[in-house]
C-alpha positions, 0 to 999 in steps of 0.5 A: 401113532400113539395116543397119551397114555391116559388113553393107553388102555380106552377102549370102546364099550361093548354095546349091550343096550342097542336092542331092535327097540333103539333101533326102532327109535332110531331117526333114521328109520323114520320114527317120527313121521306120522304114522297114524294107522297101526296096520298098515305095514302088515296089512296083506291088502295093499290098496287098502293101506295105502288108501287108509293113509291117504284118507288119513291124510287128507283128514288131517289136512282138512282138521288143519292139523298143521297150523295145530302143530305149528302152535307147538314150534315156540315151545320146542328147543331143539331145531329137530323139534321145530323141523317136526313141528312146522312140517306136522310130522310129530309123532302120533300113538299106533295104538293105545298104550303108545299114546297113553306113554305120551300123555305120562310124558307131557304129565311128568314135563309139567311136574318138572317144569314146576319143580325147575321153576326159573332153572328150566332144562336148556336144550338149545344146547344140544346140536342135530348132529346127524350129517356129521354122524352120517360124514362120519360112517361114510368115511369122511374125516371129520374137523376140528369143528365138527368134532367139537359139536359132537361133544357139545351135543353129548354134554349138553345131553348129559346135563339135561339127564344129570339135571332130570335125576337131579329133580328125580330124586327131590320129590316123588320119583313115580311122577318123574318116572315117564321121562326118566325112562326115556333116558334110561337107556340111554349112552352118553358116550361119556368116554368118547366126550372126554377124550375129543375134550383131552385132544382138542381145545374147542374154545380155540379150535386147535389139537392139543400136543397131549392127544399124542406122544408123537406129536408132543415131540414134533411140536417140541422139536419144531419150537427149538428149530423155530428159535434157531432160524429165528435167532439166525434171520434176525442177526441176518436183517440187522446186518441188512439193516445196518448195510443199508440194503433195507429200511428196516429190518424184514423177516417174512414167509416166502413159498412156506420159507423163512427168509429176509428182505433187501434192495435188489441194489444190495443182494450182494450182502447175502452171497450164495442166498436163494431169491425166494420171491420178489415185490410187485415193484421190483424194488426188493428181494426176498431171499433165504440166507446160506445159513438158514436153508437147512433149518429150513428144511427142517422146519418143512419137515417138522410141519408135515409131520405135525400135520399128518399126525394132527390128521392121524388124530382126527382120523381116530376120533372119527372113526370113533365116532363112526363106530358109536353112530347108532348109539349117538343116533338113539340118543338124539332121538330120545333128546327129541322125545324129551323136547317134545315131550317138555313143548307139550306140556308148555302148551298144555299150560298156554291153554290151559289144557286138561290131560284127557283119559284114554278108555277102552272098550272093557272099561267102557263095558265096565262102566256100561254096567254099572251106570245107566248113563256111562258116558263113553265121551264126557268132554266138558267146555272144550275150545276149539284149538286153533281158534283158541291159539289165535286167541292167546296170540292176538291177546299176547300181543294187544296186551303187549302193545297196552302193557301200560294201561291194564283198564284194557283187560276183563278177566271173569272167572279167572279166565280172559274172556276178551280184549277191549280195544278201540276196534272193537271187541276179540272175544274167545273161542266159546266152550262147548261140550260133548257128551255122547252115551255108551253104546250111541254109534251115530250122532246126528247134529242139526240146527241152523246155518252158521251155528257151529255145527262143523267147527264142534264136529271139527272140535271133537276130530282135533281132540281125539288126535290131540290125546294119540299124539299127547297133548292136554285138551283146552278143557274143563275137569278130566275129558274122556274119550276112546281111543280112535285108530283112524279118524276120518273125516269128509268136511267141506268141498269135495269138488274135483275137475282133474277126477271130473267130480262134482260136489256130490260126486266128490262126497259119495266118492270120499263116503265109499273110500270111508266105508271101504277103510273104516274099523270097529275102532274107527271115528268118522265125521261127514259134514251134510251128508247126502247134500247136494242132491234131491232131498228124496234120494239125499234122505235115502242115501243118507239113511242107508250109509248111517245104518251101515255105519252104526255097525262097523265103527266105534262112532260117526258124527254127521250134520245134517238139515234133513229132519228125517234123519233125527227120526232115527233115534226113535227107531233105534238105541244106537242113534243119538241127536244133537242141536245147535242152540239159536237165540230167537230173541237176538236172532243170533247162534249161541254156538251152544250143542243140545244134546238129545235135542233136533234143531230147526235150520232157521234158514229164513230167520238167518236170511231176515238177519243179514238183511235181505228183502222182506217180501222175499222172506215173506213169499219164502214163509208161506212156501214154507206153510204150503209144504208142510206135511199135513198139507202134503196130501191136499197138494198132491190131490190138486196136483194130480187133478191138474196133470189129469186135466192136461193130460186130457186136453193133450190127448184132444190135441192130439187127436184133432192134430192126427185127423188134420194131418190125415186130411192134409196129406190126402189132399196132397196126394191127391193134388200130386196126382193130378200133377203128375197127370198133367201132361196125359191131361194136356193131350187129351184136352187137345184132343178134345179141342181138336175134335171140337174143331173139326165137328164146327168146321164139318157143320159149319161147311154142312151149313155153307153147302145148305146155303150154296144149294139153297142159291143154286136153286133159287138162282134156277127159278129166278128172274135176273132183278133178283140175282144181286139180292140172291147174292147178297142174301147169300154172302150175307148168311155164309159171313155169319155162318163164319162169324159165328165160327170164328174165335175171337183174338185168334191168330197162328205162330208159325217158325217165320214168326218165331225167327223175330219174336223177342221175349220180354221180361216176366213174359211167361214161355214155353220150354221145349228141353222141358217138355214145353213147361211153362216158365217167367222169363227173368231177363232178356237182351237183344245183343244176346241169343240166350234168356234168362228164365225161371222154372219154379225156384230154377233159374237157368239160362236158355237159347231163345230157339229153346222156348216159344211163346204161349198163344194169346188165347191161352194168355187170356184163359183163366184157369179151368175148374178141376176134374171132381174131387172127393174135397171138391165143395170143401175146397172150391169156393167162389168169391164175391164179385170186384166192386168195380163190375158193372153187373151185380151178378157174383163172379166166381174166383178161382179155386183155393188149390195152391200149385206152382202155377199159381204160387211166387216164392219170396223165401230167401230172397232180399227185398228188392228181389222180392218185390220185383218177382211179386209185382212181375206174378200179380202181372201175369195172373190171370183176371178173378184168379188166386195167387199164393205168396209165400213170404215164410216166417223168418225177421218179417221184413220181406212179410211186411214189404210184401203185404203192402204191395198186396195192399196198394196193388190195383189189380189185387181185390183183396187178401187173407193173411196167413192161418193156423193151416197156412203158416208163411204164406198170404192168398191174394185175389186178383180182379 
């Protein structure tokens, strides 16, 4: 296959130009994503790359760069433009002279938008065509379609450089120079353009018959095999037509035949025909003539060699476009530059920006030295972007939807001011300005609450990224301001839950990656630095970071609402204050910034504002008054003075707590042992009991000897009248000497007994498997041979010849005074006597000694419960005895139930309640 010989002798054009810079430029190396960090692909530390552009990052996402970059996307033509521009992905200078290239670019945009005037670049026209190139070098053969963008692409960007020049050369060409030198390089590919535009009509979409010789002489040679089996197959219908085998005459294509139609009744009019196909119905054939099989034949000949050589064609110019991939690929990278560089420049006159002045170090030096107030950031009534975009927007519209009544606008000073509307009033952003002296390295700005402070420390982070990535400042005059290689920035909450950070954990932790990343070049910006913690430590901190700072970066601008940190500027040259300005008179921030001012936070002047409730603000000033620092010293002295008093009336406290406790405890020690001396003490009182038994029997059967001797010798002397009085006198003197020795109530229990005693409820009993403890009985039955008893907070059940009952001597025994004590007279009182006692005499109770003899614990038991157990011990007390109740502190119902039995109870002479040293618990004598 051979290409017409107006193409014989093309060749593709050496490739001189396509130097590492165009690739450097090319779209598939990324050239245009933000890259905001000029070391970070040869930095040896790795970590500190990576964190440098995530903190930039994150930066950016805080500045709201995006919605910035979004304010571009009208301007842009080219889709690839809007793509960058939607997703904040324009590009943004690596280093100084890169950004000031951008800012000459947006300048020379503008001129030649002035100079264009109604005639404006058209870059709509100019396709992405990437996929098609990368179809192309991976090999896929390209259509006709396709084949035509491309060459719309290369035309259209054509035009816009011929354009360009055009204007170039009608006025000074140094102004236009930046954007012709974006294109200077640049190959338009025109050959490759003219020769898809020879072989291929893209109006029609078809191959041309002169993008070959061969296919010239195929396409010829198919048309006069056409005519022929026309001709043939129409001579063939007619005949049909007139035999009567069909309708009308029908030539139609069948399985990529040529053929005619007839009734299947009439199929016989074209003998040795071949049926090609036949209708749904049935009813008609569709059948290739004798005559016309080998023109046919020919005719499927002649199409597939049309076809391969149309696919030999195309073949051949993708594989041109292929080999000039890279140079395309350049070409639509420079177009995009281009774009940008004019969507720049209309927003610069949206805005109305100013083009800002990038200066270095050496000519901040320079001007350092020959002025004493060398400004080295001098920006003058600057809006803040965004609030100023949604602005010109909403003004666009209203203005819009109230084109027909211009009574609606107010312009002052050839500037829109606001939109008056029926809801209300819109007004624009208010400017501020940012001066800042050579040499200042920190900036603290303080002033009140919702006064501007972060949207003008947002105001300055958005302009020095705006002049890196070339764009004009809504400014007044020419802003100036250094080149910043990072811009870092810690504003608003830092809270995380998935790092586990609090708001101060999450600020502290953003500051030390700050800290860790940030150069001598660098600009960093933290919103209420060391906030959110104890202003003592807060004020410290922030000290300390600000003084590590104001030796490592080119300049750091915080806010703040400690005062302390404004004292800075008097130590040291390198701080400086600034103020955001409160109008006292409508109690309202002006948004203004007073430099070399200190602002107060009007905290409480905001607060009257909005409407909170006077008396709170009026507590709130003269707390204010008291912690003012000339009355700093006499709070301390009255504080200190307090603590001490506390302090000493502690210690007493404490010292009256510990004697209290060494007492308790002795006397429980004590009380314990004579517990656990209980039974020695039992045997021995037996003993005792026994011993003083046998002396009464021994004497009184002494006393009945004397008697009986006395009678005996009376009775020898006597006459027989005074026997009977003998004898009577006698058993008269033995009955007393019995009497007299005789206990009263006394009986014996023996094991006959024992066969038929039945205990009886809250009966107290003898334990033998306790060693013949005492314990109540709970609950006895007489079909049954166990008893339910409890000893001390135990129940358990027993048989009853496991227990035994006490004698009635014992019941009736009140409890014996305790061997002496040490504590003996502080702890052993007696009590008045029953005002029912018939004597006036004192009565002594027992003493005041609580044991679980003479205790009932109600503790945890319900009411009922508890009623019945304290009835059942008041019954069992003996008579001018003491009972303990203790019924604890819990709810206080069974505390309230239990001090009305006390009350009401007519055995109970009297109670105390409970006392600091008896906590829960209620004494109760008992008559």
């Amino acid at each position: 296959m051979q290409l017409s010989t107006h193409f014989l002798s093309l060749q593709n054009p050496p490739i001189p130009f396509l130097s590492p810079r165009h690739r450097q430029y090319s779209l598939s190396s990324g050239r245009f994503k933000p890259k905001l960090i000029n070391s970070v692909a040869s930095s040896p530390d790795s970590r500190s790359s990576e964190l440098a552009a995530a903190l930039q990052s994150e930066t950016l996402k805080t500045l709201e760069w995006s919605s910035l970059c979004s304010h571009l996307s009208p301007f842009t033509a080219t889709s690839k433009a809007l793509s960058l521009t939607k997703t904040a992905a324009i590009p943004i200078g690596q280093c100084q002279e890169e950004s000031q290239k951008f800012l000459d670019q947006t300048t020379a945009a503008l001129h030649a938008m002035e100079a264009l005037k109604l005639e404006q670049l058209d870059l709509s026209a100019i396709e992405d065509v990437s996929g098609i190139l990368h179809s192309a070098a991976s090999g896929q053969l390209l259509t006709v379609r396709e084949l035509c963008r491309v060459r719309r692409m290369l035309g259209a960007a054509r035009a816009v450089s011929e354009k360009l020049a055009v204007v170039a050369k009608g006025g000074s060409l140094e102004r236009y120079a930046p954007l012709l030198e974006i294109l200077q390089s640049c190959n338009f590919q025109m050959e490759l353009e003219q020769k898809i535009g020879f072989c291929i009509d893209c109006n029609l979409s078809i191959i041309l018959d002169r993008a070959s010789e061969e296919l010239e002489l195929i396409r010829a040679e198919r048309k006069r095999n056409m005519e022929k089996l026309d001709s043939l197959l129409k001579e063939v219908s007619v005949s049909v037509f007139q035999a009567g085998g069909i309708d009308r005459p029908l030539i139609t294509n069948r399985r990529s035949r040529m053929c005619v139609g007839v009734r299947a009744s009439h199929k016989y009019l074209l003998p040795d025909g071949v049926v090609l196909n036949v209708s749904s119905s049935g009813a008609t054939y569709f059948m290739e003539p004798k005559e016309a099989v080998e023109l046919n034949n020919m005719e499927v000949k002649l199409s597939n060699s049309e076809k391969a050589e149309e696919m030999a064609i195309l073949s051949l110019l993708t594989s041109e476009i292929a080999e000039s991939e890279a140079e395309i690929k350049y070409l639509l990278d420079r177009i995009l530059e281009i774009d940008l560089a004019f969507a720049r420049a209309a927003y610069a006159q949206w805005v109305n920006g100013v083009c800002p002045i990038l200066s270095s170090k050496e000519c901040e030096v320079l001007m350092s030295n020959g002025a004493d107030n060398a400004l080295s950031i001098d920006i003058e009534g600057i809006q803040h972007p965004l609030l100023l975009g949604s602005f010109l927007r909403n003004f666009a519209d209203f203005n819009e939807s109230n084109s027909a009544d211009p009574s609606v606008l107010d312009e002052k000073s050839g500037g829109i001011s606001a939109v008056k509307s029926s809801k209300g009033v819109c007004s624009s952003p208010v400017p501020i300005d940012i001066k800042v002296q050579h040499g200042t390295r920190v900036v603290v700005i303080s002033g009140p609450n919702t006064g501007g402070k972060t949207a003008s420390m947002k105001t300055l982070g958005l302009a020095s990224i705006m002049s890196k990535a070339g764009m004009y400042l809504p400014a007044k005059k020419q802003p100036r301001l250094p080149w910043f290689d990072l811009v870092l920035a810690d504003i608003g909450d830092s809270q995380s839950l998935e790092r586990s950070l609090s708001t101060f954990g999450g600020h502290i932790s953003r500051i030390c990656e700050i800290l860790e990343v940030a150069s001598e070049e660098s600009l960093v910006l933290v919103d209420e630095i060391g906030g959110g913690t104890d202003p003592s430590e807060g004020v410290a901190l922030s000290t300390s970071i600000l003084q590590y700072l104001k030796n490592r970066v080119n300049l750091a601008v915080v806010t703040t609402h400690y005062a302390d940190l404004s004292h800075l500027k008097d130590k040291e040259s390198q701080y400086e204050n600034a103020a955001m300005e409160f109008s006292l008179e409508t109690l309202q921030p002006t948004y203004q910034i007073l430099w070399g001012s200190t602002g107060d936070s009007n905290a409480l002047t905001i607060a009257k504002s909005i409407g909170f409730d006077r008396n709170i603000i009026e507590r709130a000033k003269m707390w204010v008054e008291s912690l003012k620092p000339e009355k700093q010293l006499e709070r301390k002295g009255v504080l200190y003075q307090s603590l001490m008093e506390e302090r000493n009336r502690l210690e007493a406290q404490f010292k009256r707590a510990e004697s209290l406790h060494a007492e308790i405890m002795g006397l429980y020690h004590e009380i314990r042992g004579e517990a656990d001396n209980l039974e020695e003490r039992e045997i021995a009182l037996r003993a005792k009991e026994t011993q003083k038994v046998q002396q009464e029997l021994k004497a009184a059967k002494s006393q009945i000897h004397n008697v009986v001797h006395a009678f005996e010798n009376q009775l020898r002397t006597a006459n027989s009248d005074e026997f009977n009085s003998l004898i009577r006198k006698s058993e008269s003197a033995i009955n007393s000497i019995v009497k007299a020795h005789r206990p009263g109530g006394s009986f014996s229990f023996t094991e006959t007994d024992a066969g038929v005693y039945q205990p009886q409820s809250g009966e107290q009993v003898h334990l033998k498997g306790l060693g013949n403890k005492l314990a109540t009985v709970v609950e006895a039955t007489e079909d049954d041979n166990t008893v339910l008893v409890q000893y001390g907070k135990i129940r358990v059940r027993v048989e009853k010849n496991n227990i035994r009952p006490i004698s009635s001597s014992k019941r009736k025994e009140t409890i014996s005074p305790r061997p002496s004590s040490k504590r003996q007279g502080e702890q052993n009182r007696e009590l008045p006597s029953n005002s029912d006692a018939t004597t006036s005499d004192a009565i002594p109770y027992g003493p005041l000694i609580q044991t679980s003899k003479n205790t009932v614990d109600l503790r945890g038991m319900r009411v009922e419960e508890a009623v019945h157990h304290l009835d059942m011990a008041i019954s069992q007390r003996g008579s001018k005895s003491v009972l303990f109740v203790v019924h604890g502190m819990g709810t206080g119902v069974v505390k309230e139930r239990a001090l009305e039995i006390l009350r009401n109870h007519t055995r109970v002479a009297k109670y105390e309640q409970e006392n600091p040293m008896n906590y829960g618990c209620t004494v109760a004598y008992i008559k």
